[in-house]
N, C-alpha and C positions, 0 to 999 in steps of 0.2 A: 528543456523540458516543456516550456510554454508556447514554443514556438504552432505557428495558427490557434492558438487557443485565443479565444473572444471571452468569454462567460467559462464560470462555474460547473455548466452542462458539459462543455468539454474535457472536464479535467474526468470526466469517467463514474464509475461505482466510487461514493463516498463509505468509506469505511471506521469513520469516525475519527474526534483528536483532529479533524483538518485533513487529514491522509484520503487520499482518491489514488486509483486506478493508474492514473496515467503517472503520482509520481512511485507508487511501487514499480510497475514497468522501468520508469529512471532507474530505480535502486537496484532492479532487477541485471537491466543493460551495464550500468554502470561501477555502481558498488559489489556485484556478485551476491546480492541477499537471495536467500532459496526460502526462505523459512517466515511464519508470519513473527515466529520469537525473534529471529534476528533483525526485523524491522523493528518491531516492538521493544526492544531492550538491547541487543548489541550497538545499532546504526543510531537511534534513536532510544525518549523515553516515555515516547506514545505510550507506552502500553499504561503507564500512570494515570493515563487519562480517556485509558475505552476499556469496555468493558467487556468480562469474557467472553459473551457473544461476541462483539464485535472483530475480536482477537478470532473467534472463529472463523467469524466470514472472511476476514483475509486469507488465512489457511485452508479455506474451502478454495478462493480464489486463484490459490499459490496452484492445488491439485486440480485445475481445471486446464491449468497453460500448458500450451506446447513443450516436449521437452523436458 
């Protein structure tokens, strides 16, 4: 998941709780997450620690990807 990343910048849109871009993509490739709820509470328990906005921008981000 880290591989060429240098800095922080790399790791993508910060979506709070620590969580960016590039490891949803992981979670996405990897784990089969579709959903911002299932990164947030199934996979993880992020969501304890961002806020409903922030729960939304993932789920804006989820409807933005390919597929």
């Amino acid at each position: 998941m880290l591989h060429g990343a240098t800095g922080i910048e790399d790791m993508g849109q910060a979506f709070g709780a620590t969580l960016t871009a590039r490891e949803v993509d992981w979670l996405c490739r990897n784990e089969w997450a579709r959903t911002a709820e299932d990164i947030c509470w199934r996979r993880s328990k992020l969501g304890l620690r961002m806020s409903a906005a922030e729960i939304e921008d993932l789920q804006t981000y989820f409807l933005r990807q390919p597929g």
